[in-house]
ZAFIMI-87892 format. One line per 10 residues: number of its first residue (from 0); their letters; for each residue x, y, z of C-alpha. Coordinates in Angstrom, 1 decimal, always signed. Each point is the difference from the previous one (the first is absolute). Example, Ala and Ser with C-alpha at 12.3 -4.5 7.8 and 13.67 -1.06 7.14 Angstrom:
0 = AS = +12.3:-4.5:+7.8; +1.4:+3.4:-0.7
This chain:
0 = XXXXXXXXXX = -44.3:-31.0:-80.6; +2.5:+2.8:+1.7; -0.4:+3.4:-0.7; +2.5:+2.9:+0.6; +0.2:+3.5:-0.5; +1.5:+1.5:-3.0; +2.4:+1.8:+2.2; +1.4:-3.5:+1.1; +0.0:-1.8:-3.8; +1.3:+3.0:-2.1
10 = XXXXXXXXXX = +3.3:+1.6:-0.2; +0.4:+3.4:-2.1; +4.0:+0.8:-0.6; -1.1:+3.7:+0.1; -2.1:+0.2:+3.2; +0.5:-3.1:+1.8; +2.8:-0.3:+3.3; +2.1:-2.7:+0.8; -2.1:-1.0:+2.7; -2.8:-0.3:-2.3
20 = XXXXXXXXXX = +2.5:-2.8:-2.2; +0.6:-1.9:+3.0; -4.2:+0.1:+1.7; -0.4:-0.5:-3.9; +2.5:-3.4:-0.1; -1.3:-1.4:+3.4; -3.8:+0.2:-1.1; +0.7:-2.2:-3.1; +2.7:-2.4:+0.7; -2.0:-0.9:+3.4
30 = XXXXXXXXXX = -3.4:-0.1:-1.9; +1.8:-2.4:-2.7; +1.0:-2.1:+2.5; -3.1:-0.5:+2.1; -2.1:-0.5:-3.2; +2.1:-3.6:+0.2; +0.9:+0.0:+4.4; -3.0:+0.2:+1.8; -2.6:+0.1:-2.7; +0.6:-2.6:-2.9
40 = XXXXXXXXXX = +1.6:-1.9:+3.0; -1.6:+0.6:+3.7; -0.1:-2.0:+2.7; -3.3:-2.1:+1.3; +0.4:+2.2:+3.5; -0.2:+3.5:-0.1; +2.1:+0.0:+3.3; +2.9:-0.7:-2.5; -0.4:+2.7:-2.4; +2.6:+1.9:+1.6
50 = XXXXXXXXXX = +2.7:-2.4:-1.3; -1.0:+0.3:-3.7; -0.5:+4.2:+0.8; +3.5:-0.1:+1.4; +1.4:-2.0:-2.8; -1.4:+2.0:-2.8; +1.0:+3.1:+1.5; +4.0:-1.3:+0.4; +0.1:-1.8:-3.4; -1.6:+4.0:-1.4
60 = XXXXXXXXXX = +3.0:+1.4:+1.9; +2.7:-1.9:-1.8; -2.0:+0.3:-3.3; +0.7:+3.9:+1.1; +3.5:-0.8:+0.4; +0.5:-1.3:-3.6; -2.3:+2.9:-1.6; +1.4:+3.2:+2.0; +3.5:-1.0:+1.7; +0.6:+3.5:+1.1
70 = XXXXXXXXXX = -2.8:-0.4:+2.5; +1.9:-2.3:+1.7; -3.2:-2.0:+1.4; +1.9:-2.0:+1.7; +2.0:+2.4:+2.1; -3.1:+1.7:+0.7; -1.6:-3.6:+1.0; +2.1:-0.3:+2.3; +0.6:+3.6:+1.6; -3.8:-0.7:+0.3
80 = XXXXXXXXXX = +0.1:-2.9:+2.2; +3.2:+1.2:+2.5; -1.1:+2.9:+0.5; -3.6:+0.0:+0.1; -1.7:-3.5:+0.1; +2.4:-1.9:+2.3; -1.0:+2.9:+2.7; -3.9:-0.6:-0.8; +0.8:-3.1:+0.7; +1.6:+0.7:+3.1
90 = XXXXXXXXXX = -3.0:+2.1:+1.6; -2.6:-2.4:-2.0; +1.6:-3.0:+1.2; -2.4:-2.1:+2.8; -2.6:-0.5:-3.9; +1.1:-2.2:-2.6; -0.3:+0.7:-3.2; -2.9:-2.0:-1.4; -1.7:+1.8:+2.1; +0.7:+3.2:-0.3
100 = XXXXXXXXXX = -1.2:-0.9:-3.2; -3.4:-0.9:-0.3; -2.8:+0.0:+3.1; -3.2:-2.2:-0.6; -3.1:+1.2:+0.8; -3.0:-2.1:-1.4; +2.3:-0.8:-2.4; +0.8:+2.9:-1.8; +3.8:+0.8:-0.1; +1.4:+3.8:+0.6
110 = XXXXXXXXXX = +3.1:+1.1:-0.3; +2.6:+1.3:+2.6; +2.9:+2.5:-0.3; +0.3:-1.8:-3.5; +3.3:+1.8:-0.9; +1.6:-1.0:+3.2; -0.8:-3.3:-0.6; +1.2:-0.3:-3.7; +3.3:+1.4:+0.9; +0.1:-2.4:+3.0
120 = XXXXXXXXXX = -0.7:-3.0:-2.5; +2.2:+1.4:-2.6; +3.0:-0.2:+1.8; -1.0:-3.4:+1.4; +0.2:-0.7:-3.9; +3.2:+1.8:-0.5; +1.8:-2.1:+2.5; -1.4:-3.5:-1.6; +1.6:+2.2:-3.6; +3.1:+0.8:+1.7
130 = XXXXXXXXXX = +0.5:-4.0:+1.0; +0.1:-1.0:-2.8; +2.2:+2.4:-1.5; -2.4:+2.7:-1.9; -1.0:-2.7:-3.2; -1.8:+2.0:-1.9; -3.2:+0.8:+0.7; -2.0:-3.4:-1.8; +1.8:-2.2:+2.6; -1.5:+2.0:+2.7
140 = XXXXXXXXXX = -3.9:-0.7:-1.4; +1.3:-4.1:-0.6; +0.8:-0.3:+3.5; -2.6:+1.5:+1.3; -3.0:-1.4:-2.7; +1.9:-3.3:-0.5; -3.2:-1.9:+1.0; -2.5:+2.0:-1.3; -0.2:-2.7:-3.3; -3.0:+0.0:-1.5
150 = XXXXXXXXXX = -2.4:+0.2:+3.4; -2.7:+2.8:-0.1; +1.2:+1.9:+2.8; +4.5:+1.1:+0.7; +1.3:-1.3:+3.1; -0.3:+0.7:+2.9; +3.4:+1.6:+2.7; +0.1:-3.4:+1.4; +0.6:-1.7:-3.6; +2.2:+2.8:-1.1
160 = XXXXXXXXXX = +2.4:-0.2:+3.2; +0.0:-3.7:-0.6; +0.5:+0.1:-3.5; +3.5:+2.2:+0.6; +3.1:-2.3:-0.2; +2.1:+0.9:+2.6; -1.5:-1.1:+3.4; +1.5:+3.3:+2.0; -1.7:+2.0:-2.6; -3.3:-1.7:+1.2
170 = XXXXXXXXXX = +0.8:+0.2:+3.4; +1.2:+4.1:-0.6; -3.5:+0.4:-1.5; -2.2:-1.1:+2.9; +2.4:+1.5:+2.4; -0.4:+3.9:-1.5; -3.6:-0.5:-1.1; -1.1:-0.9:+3.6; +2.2:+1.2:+2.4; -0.3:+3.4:+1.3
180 = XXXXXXXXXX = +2.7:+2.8:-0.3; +3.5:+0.2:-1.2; +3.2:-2.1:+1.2; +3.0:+2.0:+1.1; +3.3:-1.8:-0.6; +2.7:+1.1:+3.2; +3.4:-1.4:-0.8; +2.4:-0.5:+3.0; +3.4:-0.7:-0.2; +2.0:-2.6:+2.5
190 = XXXXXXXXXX = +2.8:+1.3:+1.8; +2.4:-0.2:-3.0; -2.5:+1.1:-2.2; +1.1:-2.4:-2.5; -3.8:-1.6:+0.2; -2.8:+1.6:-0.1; -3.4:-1.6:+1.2; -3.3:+1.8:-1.3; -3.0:-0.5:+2.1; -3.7:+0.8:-1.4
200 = XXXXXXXXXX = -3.3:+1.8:+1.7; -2.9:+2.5:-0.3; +0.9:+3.3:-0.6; -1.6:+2.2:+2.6; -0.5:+3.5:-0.7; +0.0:+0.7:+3.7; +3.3:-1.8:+1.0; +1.8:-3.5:+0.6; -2.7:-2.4:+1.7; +2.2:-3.1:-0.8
210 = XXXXXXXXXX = -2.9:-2.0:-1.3; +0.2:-3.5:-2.2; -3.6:-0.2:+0.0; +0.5:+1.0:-3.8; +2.5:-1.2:-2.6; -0.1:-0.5:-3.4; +2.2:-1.9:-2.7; +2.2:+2.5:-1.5; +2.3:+0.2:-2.6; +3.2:+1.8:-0.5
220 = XXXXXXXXXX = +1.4:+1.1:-3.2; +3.6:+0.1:-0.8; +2.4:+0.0:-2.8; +2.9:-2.1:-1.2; +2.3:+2.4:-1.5; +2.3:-3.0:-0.9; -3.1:-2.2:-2.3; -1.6:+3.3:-0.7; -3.5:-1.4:+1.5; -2.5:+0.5:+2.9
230 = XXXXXXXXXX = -0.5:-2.6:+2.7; -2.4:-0.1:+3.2; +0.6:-0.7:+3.7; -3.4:-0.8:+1.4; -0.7:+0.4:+3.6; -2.4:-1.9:+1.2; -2.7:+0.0:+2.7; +1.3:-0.2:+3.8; +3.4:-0.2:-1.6; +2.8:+2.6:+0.2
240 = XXXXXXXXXX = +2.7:+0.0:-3.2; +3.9:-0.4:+0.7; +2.8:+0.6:-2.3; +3.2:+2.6:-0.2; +0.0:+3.1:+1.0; +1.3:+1.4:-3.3; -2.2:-2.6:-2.4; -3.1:+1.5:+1.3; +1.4:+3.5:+0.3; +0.8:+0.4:-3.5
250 = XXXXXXXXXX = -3.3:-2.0:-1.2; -2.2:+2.8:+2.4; +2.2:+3.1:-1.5; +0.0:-1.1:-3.8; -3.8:-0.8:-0.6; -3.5:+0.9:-1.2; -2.9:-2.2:+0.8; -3.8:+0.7:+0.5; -0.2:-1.8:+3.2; -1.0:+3.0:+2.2
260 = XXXXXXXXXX = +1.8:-1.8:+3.7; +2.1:+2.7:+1.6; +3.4:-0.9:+1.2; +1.6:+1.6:+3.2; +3.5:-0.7:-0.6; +2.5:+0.2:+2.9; +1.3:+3.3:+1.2; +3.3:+0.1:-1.2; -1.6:-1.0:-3.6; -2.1:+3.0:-0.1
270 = XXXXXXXXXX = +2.7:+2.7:+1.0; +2.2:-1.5:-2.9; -3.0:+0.2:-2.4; -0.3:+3.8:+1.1; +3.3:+0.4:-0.3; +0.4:-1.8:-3.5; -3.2:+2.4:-1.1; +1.3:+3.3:+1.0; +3.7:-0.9:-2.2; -1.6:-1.2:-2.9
280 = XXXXXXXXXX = -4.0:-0.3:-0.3; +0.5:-2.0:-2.9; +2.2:-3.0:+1.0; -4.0:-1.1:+1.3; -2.9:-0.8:-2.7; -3.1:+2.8:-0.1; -2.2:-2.1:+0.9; +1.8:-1.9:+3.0; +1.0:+3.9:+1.2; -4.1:+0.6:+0.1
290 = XXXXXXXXXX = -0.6:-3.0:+2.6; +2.9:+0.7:+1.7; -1.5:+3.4:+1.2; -3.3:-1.2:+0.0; +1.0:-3.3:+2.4; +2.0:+2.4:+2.4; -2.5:+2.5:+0.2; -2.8:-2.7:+1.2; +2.5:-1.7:+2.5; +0.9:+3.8:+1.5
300 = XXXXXXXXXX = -3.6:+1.1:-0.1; -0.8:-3.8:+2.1; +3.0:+0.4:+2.2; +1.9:-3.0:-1.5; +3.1:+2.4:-0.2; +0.9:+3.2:+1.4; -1.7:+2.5:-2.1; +3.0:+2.2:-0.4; +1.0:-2.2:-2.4; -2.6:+0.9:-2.7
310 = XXXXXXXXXX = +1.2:+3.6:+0.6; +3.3:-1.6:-1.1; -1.2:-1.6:-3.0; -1.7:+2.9:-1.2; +2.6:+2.3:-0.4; +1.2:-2.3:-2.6; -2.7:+1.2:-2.5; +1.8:+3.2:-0.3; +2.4:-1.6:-2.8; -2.8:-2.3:-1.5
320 = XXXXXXXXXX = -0.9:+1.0:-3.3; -2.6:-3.0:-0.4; -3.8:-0.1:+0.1; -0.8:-3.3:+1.9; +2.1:+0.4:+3.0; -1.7:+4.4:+0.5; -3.3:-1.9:-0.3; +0.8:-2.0:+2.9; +1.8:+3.0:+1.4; -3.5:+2.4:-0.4
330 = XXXXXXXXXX = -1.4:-2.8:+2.0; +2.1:+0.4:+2.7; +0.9:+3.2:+0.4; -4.1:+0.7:-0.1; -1.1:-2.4:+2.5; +3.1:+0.9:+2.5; -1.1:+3.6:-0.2; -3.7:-1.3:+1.1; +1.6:-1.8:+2.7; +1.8:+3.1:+0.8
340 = XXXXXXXXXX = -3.2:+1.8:-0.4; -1.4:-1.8:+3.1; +2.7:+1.1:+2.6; -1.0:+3.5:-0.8; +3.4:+0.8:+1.2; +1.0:+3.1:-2.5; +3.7:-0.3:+0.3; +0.0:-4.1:-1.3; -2.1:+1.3:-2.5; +1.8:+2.9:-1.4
350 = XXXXXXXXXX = +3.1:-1.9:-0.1; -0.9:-3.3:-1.5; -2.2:+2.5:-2.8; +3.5:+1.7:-0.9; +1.2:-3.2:+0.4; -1.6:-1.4:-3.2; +0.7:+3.4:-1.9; +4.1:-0.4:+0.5; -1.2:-3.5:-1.6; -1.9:+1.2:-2.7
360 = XXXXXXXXXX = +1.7:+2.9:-1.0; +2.7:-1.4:-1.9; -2.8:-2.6:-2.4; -2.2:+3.0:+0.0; +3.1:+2.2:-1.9; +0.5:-3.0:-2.3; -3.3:-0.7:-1.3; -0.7:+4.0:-0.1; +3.3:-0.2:-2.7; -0.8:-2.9:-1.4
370 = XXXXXXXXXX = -4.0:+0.4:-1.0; +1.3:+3.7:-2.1; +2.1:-2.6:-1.9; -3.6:-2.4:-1.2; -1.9:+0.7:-2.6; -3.4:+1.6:+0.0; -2.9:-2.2:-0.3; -0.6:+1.3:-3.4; +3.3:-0.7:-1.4; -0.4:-3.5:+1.5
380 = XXXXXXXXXX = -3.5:-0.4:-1.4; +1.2:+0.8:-3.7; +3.0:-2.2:+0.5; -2.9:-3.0:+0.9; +2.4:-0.5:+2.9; -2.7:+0.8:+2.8; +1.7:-2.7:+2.3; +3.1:+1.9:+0.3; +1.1:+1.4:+3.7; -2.9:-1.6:+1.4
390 = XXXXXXXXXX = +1.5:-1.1:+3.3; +2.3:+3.4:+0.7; -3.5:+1.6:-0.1; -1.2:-1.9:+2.3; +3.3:+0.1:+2.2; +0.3:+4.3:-0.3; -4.5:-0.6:+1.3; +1.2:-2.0:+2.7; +3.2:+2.4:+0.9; -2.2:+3.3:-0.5
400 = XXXXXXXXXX = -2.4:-1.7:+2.7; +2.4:-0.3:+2.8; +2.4:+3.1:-0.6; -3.3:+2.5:+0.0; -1.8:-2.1:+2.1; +3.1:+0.0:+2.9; +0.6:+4.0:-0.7; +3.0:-0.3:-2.9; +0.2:+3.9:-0.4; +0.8:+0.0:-3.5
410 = XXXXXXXXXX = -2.4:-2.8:-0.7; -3.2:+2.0:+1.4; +1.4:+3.6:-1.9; +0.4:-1.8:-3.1; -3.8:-1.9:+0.6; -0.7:+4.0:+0.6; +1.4:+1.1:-3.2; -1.5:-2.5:-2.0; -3.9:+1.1:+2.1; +0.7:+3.3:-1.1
420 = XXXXXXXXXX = +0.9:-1.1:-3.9; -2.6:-1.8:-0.2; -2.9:+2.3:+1.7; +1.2:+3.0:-1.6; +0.5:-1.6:-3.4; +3.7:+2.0:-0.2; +2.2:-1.1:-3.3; +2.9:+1.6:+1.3; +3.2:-1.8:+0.1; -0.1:-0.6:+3.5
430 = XXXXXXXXXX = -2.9:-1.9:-0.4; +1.1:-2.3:-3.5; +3.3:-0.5:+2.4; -2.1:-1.6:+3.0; -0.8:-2.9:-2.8; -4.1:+0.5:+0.7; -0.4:-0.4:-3.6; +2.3:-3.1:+0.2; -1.9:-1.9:+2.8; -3.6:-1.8:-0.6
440 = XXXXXXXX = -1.6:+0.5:+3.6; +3.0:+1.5:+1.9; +0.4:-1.4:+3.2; +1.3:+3.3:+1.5; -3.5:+1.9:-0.7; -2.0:-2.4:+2.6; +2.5:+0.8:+2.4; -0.1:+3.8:-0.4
């Protein structure tokens, strides 16, 4: 039997938030689904509970998908696991993941950093999904329980990596379940550039080493805008991948895939990228904008490329308007700012702090016009539209944290303002103008 609190199984239109819907949407479509993964079907070895944990948790997410669209699960999956679990992975890397799992110890099992593990599993799961084109989510439980048939116990990893029907799928599976750390893709071009040539290794987070000790089978997603379908180039182990120069430029630059490899791509690639983003942020996806940053910042920060680049790059974000791409742009401009913080040289500091507010200054006066423009949480409440705005909310949260946090003047008067509404209790129209009543949790009140 699982229990829950009533916080986490009940919804009240009145009362509840939307981050109450969506806790309130993960508990049950994840508990529906491990009443049938991993406890109506479990495996023999306990050592292998982390595939039916992972599996439940991913088929919940696209269950999530289907019920609440607006969340945008997916999006958020994968946000999730470039910016956050690829680099656990990266300082996490010389353990595997079975076991960081589970230890043994006169054979009771205990659990290790369990959510770093799920989300390292998940997107192991994700990139078997994304292989074989995102059936729905059925398929992805027939591959994987395929031999369970009427046997007491589920299979086991080995039996579900043999049971997949595409060999590189098998061999991609025991390559990212065992190996340690994340591959980074460099591209080099010959001396037409006509060709390209992309060459695999082991990220390291402290700078080229030039290692094939490690190297997985990976695939590459692209599009065929001509047949209108997906395709793969697999790279395998020991091997390097050559094709032309503009095939696998326009496959890199015109995809989405939850295979969390980095690519380095030549330098003449990444100026026209920076150039192409500051003339029209939206001739790139959101998503591929996100690791874009995210990939550039890692190979700055490891000395891959000079790390004025990144500098470069980030002044983009002064004309982008979308979420995805300032998440990875909060990441960056926060963890620059701690390496910055280490010179303890004032002048670096003060400048690359105004720095990021000439960036942020122009998104902060957009979302400051655009949230007066929403309706209040109460109107949307009647309206049974709880949903709506969910993701600029989160965007003006993220915004609100760097322009205060980096010393955006009007940012931390208005966070004062707002203080001073809310402590004093003031219904004047200076105060219903600041929006306080408008915003659930108003970022701008932790900063003040």
């Amino acid at each position: 039997m699982t229990s829950f609190s009533k916080q986490r199984v009940l919804f009240n239109n009145e009362e509840s938030t939307t981050n109450d819907k969506l806790d309130l949407i993960i508990t049950i479509s994840r508990a529906v689904v491990s009443q049938w993964v991993g406890i109506l079907i479990y495996p023999e070895s306990r050592s292998d509970f982390w595939v039916y944990r992972a599996l439940a948790h991913y088929v919940a997410d696209f269950m999530m998908e289907t019920i609440e669209p607006t969340f945008r699960i997916r999006d958020s999956f994968l946000a999730r696991t470039i910016l956050w679990t690829r680099c656990d992975r990266d300082l996490d890397a010389l353990t595997t993941i079975p076991f960081y799992l589970f230890d043994t110890w006169d054979d009771k099992m205990y659990f290790r950093r369990e959510d770093y593990l799920g989300y390292q599993a998940m997107t192991i799961i994700a990139m078997i999904h994304e292989i074989y084109n995102f059936e729905d989510t059925g398929s992805v439980l027939k591959h994987a329980l395929m031999r369970w048939g009427r046997h007491e116990f589920g299979p086991s990893q080995s039996v579900m990596m043999h049971a997949m029907t595409k060999q590189n799928v098998n061999k991609m599976i025991n390559d990212w379940s065992k190996m340690p750390g994340i591959p980074v893709i460099h591209v080099t071009l010959d001396r037409t550039e006509q060709y390209a040539e992309l060459i695999q290794e082991r990220f390291n987070p402290s700078g080229p080493w030039n290692s094939d000790q490690f190297t997985w089978t990976i695939p590459i997603r692209c599009y065929n805008l001509s047949s209108n379908e997906y395709y793969h180039h697999w790279m395998e182990r020991e091997r390097s991948l050559s094709m032309k120069a503009a095939d696998i430029k326009n496959c890199l630059l015109n995809m989405s895939t939850f295979v969390p490899y980095r690519i380095n791509y030549p330098e003449s690639w990444w100026l026209e990228i920076i150039a192409d983003l500051k003339e029209n942020p939206k001739n790139l996806s959101e998503m591929l904008k996100m690791r874009i940053i995210d990939d550039m910042l890692e190979f700055c920060v490891a000395g891959y490329i000079q790390i004025s680049v990144i500098f470069d790059l980030l002044t983009y974000l002064s004309n982008e308007m979308d979420y995805f791409p300032w998440l990875a742009g909060a990441k960056a401009l926060t963890k620059l700012r701690a390496i910055l913080g280490t010179t303890r040289i004032e002048n670096y500091i003060s400048h690359f702090k105004q720095l990021t507010v000439n960036i942020v200054s122009n998104v902060y006066d957009w979302v400051e016009k655009e949230i007066a423009t929403l309706p209040s949480p109460d109107d949307v409440k009647k309206n049974n539209d709880i949903m709506s705005h969910h993701y600029f909310r989160l965007h003006r949260k993220n915004i609100l944290n760097i322009a205060c946090g980096f010393g955006h003047e009007k940012c931390l008067n208005d966070a004062e303002s707002r203080l001073k509404c809310y402590v004093d209790e003031v219904s004047s129209d200076e105060c219903q103008n600041g929006n306080l009543k408008n915003l659930e949790r108003d970022s701008s009140l932790n900063m003040s």
